[in-house]
C-alpha positions as CSV (number, residue, x, y, z in Angstrom):
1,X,-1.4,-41.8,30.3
2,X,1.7,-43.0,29.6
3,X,0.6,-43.8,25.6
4,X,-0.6,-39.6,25.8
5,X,3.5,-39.4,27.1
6,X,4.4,-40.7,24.0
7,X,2.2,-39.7,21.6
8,X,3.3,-35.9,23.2
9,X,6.6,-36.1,22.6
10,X,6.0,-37.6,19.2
11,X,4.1,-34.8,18.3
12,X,6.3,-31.9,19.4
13,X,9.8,-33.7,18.7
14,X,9.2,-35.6,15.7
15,X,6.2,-33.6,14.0
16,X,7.0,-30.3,15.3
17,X,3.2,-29.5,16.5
18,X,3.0,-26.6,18.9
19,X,1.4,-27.2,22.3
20,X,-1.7,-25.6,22.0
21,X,-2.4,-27.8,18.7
22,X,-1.1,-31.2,20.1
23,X,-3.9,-30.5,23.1
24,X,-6.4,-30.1,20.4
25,X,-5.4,-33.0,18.9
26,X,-5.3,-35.3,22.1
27,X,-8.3,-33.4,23.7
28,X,-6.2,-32.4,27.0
29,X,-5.4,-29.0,28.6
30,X,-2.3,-27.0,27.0
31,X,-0.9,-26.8,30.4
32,X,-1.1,-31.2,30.7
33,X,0.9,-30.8,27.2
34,X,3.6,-28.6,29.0
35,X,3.8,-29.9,31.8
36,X,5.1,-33.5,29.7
37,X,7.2,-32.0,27.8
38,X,8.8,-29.8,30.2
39,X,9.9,-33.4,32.0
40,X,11.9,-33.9,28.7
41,X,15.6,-33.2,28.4
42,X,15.1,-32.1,24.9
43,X,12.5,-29.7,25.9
44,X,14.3,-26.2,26.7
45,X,16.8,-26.6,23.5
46,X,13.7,-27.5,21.2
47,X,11.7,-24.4,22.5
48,X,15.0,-21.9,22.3
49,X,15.7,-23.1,18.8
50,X,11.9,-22.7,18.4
51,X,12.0,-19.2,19.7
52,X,14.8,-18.2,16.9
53,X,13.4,-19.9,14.2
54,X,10.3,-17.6,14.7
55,X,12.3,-14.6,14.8
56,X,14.0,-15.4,11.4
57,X,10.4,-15.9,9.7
58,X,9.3,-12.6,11.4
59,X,12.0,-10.9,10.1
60,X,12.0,-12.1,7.0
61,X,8.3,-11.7,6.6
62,X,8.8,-7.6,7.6
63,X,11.6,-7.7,5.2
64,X,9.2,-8.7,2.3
65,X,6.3,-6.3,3.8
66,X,9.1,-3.7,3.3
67,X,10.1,-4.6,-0.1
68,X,7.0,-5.2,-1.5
69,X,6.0,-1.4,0.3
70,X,9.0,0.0,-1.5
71,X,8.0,-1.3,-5.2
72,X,4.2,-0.3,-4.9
73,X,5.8,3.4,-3.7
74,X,8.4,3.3,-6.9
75,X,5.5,2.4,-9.1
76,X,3.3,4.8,-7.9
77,X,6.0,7.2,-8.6
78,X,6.9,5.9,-11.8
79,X,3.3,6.3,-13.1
80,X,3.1,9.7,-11.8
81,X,6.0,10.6,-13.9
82,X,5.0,8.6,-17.1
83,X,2.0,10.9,-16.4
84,X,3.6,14.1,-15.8
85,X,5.5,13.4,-19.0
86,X,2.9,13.1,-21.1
87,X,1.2,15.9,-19.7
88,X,4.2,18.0,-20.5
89,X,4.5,16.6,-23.6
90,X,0.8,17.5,-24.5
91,X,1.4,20.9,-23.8
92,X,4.4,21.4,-25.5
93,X,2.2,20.5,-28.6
94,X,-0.7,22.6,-27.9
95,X,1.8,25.5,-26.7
96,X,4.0,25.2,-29.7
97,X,1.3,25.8,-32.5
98,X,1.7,28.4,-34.5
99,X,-2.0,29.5,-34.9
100,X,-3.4,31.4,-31.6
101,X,-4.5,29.3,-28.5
102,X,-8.7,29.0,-27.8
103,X,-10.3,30.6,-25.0
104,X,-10.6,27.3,-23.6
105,X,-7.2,25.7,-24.5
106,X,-6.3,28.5,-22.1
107,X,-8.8,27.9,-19.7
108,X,-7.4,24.5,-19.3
109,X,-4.3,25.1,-19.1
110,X,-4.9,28.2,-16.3
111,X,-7.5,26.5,-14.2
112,X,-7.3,28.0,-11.1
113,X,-7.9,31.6,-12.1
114,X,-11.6,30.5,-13.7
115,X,-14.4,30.0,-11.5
116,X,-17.4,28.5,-12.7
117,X,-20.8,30.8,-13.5
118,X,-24.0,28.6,-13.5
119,X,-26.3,31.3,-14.7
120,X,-23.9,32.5,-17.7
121,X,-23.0,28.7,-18.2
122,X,-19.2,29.6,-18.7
123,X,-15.8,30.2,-17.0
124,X,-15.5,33.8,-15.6
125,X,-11.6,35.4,-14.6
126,X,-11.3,36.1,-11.2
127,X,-10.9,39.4,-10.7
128,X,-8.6,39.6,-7.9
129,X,-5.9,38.1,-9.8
130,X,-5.6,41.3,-11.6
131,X,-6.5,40.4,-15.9
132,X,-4.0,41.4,-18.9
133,X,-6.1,43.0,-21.9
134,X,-5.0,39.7,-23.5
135,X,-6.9,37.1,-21.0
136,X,-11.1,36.7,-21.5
137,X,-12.8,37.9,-18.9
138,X,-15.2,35.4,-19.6
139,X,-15.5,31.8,-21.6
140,X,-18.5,30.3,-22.6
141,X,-19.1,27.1,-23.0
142,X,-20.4,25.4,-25.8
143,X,-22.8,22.0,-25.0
């Protein structure tokens, strides 16, 4: 036993094992671990300065959760605009032609007040929004 004494404090002083993994190693209980080391002077300042040094990873590790969080969100948000952009852009073109927009140029651009007609196989105006003489009632589409 008094080799395991050794090889203990070895292990947790020297090679910084935890407890549970030196009783793995030796093939003892955790508590026959503690109980050794808690005989050791060294013991309650190694376990303190133990106890910080986890904090400081922890912390450290949330800190790069959070960064790493906060880029994926900025990209995110930085595509959306790059997309929103060119979307804009794109109409801009379309919008600024001088020869008159198609039925379904304006379709695309007005999609919510078009619902879909299987039978007629087209885009029909929904009446409740109240149509301009300007707007098709209805847009067939071509295949």
């Amino acid at each position: 036993m008094k080799n395991n004494k050794d090889t203990i404090i070895h292990k947790y002083f020297i090679d910084k094992l935890k407890p549970v993994e030196i009783a793995k190693e030796l093939n003892i209980s955790k508590s026959a671990v503690t109980q050794v080391l808690q005989k050791d002077k060294r013991y309650q300042k190694e376990k303190i300065k133990r106890i910080e040094q986890n904090k400081e990873n922890h912390n450290e590790k949330t800190k790069k959760y959070i960064k790493n969080k906060r880029e994926v969100i900025k990209r995110k948000k930085d595509k959306d605009t790059i997309d929103l952009r060119n979307m804009h852009n794109q109409a801009t073109a379309e919008l600024s032609k001088k020869k008159r927009l198609s039925n379904m140029a304006y379709r695309n651009w007005n999609k919510s007040a078009f619902t879909y007609n299987k039978k007629r196989n087209g885009y029909e105006f929904r009446k409740e929004l109240g149509r301009s003489y300007d707007v098709p009632k209805f847009i067939k589409v071509e295949v």
